[in-house]
C-alpha positions as CSV (number, residue, x, y, z in Angstrom):
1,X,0.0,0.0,0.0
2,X,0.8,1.2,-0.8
3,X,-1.3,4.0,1.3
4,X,-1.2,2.1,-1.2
5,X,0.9,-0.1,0.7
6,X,1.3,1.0,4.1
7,X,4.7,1.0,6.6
8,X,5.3,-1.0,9.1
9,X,7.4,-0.4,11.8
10,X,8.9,-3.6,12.1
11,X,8.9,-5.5,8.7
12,X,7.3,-8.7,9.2
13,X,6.3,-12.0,6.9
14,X,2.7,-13.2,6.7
15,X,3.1,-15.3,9.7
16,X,3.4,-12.2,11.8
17,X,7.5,-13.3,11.8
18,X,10.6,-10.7,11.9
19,X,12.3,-11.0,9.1
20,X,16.0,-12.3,8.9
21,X,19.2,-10.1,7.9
22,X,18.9,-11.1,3.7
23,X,15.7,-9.7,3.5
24,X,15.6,-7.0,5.8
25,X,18.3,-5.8,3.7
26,X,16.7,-6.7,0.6
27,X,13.9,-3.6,2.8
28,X,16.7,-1.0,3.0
29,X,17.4,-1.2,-0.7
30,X,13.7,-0.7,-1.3
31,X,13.7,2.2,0.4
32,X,17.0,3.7,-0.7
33,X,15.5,3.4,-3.9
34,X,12.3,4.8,-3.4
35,X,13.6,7.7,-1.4
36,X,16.3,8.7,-3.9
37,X,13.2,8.4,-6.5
38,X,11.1,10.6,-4.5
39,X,14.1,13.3,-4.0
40,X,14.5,13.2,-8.1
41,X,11.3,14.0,-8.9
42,X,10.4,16.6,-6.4
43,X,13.4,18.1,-8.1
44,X,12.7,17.6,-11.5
45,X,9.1,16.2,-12.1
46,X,8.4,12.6,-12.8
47,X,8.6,12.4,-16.4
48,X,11.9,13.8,-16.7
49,X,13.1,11.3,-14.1
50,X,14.6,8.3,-15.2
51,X,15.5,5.0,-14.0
52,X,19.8,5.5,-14.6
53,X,18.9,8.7,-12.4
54,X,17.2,7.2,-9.9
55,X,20.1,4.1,-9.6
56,X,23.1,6.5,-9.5
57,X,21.1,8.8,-7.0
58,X,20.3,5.1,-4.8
59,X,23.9,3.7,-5.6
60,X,22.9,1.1,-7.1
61,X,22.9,-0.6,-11.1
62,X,19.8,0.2,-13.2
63,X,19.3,-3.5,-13.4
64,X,19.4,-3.7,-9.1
65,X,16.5,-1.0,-9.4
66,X,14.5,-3.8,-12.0
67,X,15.0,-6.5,-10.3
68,X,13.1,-4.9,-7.3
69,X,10.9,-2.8,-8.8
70,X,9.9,-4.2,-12.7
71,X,8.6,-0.7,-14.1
72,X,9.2,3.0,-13.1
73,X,5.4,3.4,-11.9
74,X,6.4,0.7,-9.1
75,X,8.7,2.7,-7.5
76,X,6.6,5.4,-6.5
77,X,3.3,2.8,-5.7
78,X,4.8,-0.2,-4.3
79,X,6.5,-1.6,-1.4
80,X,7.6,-4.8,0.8
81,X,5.1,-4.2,3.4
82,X,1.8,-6.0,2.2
83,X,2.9,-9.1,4.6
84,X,2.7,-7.1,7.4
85,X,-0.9,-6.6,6.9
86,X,-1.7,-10.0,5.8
87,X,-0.2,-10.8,9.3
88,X,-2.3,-7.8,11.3
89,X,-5.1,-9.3,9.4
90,X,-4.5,-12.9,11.0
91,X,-4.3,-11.2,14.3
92,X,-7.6,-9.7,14.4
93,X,-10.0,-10.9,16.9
94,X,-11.8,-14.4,15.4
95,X,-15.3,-12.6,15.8
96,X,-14.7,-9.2,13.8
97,X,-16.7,-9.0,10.6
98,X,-14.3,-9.5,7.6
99,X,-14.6,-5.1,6.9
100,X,-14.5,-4.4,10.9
101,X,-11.3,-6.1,10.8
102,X,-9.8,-5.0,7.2
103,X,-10.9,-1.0,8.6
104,X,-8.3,-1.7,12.1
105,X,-5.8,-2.8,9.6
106,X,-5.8,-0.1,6.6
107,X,-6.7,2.6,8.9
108,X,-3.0,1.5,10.9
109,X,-1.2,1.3,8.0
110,X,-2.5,4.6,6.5
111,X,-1.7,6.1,9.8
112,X,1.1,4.6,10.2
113,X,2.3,5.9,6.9
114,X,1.5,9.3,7.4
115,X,3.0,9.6,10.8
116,X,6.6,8.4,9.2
117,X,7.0,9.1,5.3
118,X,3.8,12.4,5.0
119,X,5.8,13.8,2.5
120,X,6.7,10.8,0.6
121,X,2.7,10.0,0.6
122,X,1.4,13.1,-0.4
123,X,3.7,13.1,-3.5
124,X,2.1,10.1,-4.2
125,X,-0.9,10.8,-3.8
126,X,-0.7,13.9,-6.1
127,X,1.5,11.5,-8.7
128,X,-1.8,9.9,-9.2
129,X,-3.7,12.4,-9.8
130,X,-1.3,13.9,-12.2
131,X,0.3,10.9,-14.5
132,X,-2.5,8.8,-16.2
133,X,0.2,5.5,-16.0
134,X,0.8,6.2,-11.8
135,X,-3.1,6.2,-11.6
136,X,-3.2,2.8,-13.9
137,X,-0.7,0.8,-12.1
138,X,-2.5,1.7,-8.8
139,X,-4.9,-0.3,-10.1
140,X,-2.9,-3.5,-10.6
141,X,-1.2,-3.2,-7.3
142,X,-4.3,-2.6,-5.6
143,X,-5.5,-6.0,-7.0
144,X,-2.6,-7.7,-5.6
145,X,-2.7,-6.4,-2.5
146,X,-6.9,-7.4,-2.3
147,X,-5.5,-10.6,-3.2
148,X,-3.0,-11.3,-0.6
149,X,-5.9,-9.7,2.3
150,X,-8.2,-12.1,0.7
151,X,-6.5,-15.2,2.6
152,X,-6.6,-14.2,6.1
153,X,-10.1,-13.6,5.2
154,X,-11.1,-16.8,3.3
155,X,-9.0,-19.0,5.7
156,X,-11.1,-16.9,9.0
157,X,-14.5,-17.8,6.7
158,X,-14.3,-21.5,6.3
159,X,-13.7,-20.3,2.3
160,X,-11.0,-21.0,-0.5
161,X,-9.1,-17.6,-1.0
162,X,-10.4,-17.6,-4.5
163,X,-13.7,-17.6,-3.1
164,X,-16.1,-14.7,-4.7
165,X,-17.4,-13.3,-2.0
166,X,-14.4,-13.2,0.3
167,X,-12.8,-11.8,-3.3
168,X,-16.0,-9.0,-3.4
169,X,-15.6,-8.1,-0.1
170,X,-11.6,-7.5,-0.2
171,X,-11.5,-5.9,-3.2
172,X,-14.6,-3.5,-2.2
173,X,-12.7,-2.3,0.7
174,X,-9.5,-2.2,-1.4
175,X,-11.0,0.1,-4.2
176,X,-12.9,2.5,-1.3
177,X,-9.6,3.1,-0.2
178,X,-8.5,3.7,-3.4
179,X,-11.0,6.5,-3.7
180,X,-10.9,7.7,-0.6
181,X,-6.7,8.6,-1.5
182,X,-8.0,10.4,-4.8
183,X,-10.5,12.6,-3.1
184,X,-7.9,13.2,-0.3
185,X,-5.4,14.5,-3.6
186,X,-7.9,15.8,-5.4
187,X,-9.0,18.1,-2.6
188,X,-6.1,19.8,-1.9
189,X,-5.0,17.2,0.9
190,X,-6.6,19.3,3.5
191,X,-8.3,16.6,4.9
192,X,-7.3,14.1,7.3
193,X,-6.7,10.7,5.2
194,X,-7.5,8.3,8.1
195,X,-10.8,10.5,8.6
196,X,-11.8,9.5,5.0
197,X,-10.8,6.7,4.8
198,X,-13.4,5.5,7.8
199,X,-16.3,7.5,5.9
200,X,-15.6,5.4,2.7
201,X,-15.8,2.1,4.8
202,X,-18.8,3.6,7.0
203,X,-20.2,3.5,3.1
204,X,-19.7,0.2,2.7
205,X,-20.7,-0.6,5.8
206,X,-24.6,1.0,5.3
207,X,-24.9,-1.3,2.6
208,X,-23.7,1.4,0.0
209,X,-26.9,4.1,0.8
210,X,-26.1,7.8,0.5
């Protein structure tokens, strides 16, 4: 999450496990990348940034920059942290409703996020309003993140993760957060994102009535 992905304090796998050395290293070159990507293009804009900028700026090859993040629109929307919710998720209280429970955990990690990278989110968050392939790709990532929630959620159920309801139900919550970062954007980011957040899942939550 993003907010698309959210940060976590402590990285952690699915299984709610630190991570070892190799991959919590594998996190710091994430970030190094991301945060010399970020520097570039509140210097420069993001179309003029490129991806051999970005590596020399990171210290790092152009191919180390592919091989963690496939296309330049990943770098601004995606992270390493999605297990870290899948593993909040797990932790939820057995008798939470499936958006109860998916509300505690996107309303941490949004919080989370703002409390420790604002700037870095509210560049994102304007990214997407401003370049039509950011906006895309958020998307596709959005997707995959639905998909990982979707097991905790399915497994909690008595469902397959492919299930389509538990598959509705994530991906619902997923695309109101997804609106909920646009409006924020859209409207000057005066509001607070947590706030709206909540009021797209209190929509959900009424069964979609105005």
């Amino acid at each position: 999450m993003t907010p698309m992905a959210a940060t976590a304090r402590t990285p952690l796998d699915q299984h709610g496990r630190q991570l070892g050395l190799r991959e919590r290293k594998k996190i710091r070159t994430r970030i190094a990348i991301r945060k010399a990507a970020y520097r570039l293009i509140c210097e420069q804009g993001y179309e003029a940034t490129t991806v051999e900028q970005i590596a020399a700026a990171a210290e790092v090859s152009p191919s180390t920059v592919f091989r963690y993040f496939p296309a330049k629109e990943d770098i601004v929307l995606t992270d390493a942290y999605d297990p870290a919710m899948v593993a909040a998720l797990r932790a939820r209280p057995a008798d939470e409703t499936p958006i109860a429970s998916l509300r505690a955990v996107l309303t941490e990690a949004v919080a989370s996020t703002a409390e420790l990278e604002p700037e870095e989110l509210r560049l994102q968050a304007r990214l997407m309003t401003e370049v039509p392939a950011l906006r895309a790709r958020m998307t596709e990532t959005l997707a995959e993140t639905s998909h990982a929630l979707a097991a905790p959620i399915a497994d909690r159920a008595g469902r397959a993760s492919d299930d389509l309801e538990v598959r509705v139900v994530t991906a619902a919550v997923t695309g109101a957060l997804r609106e909920a970062v646009l409006y924020w954007a859209e409207h000057g980011q005066k509001d607070d994102l947590v706030g709206l957040v909540d009021r797209t899942l209190d929509a959900l939550e009424r069964g979609l009535r105005l």
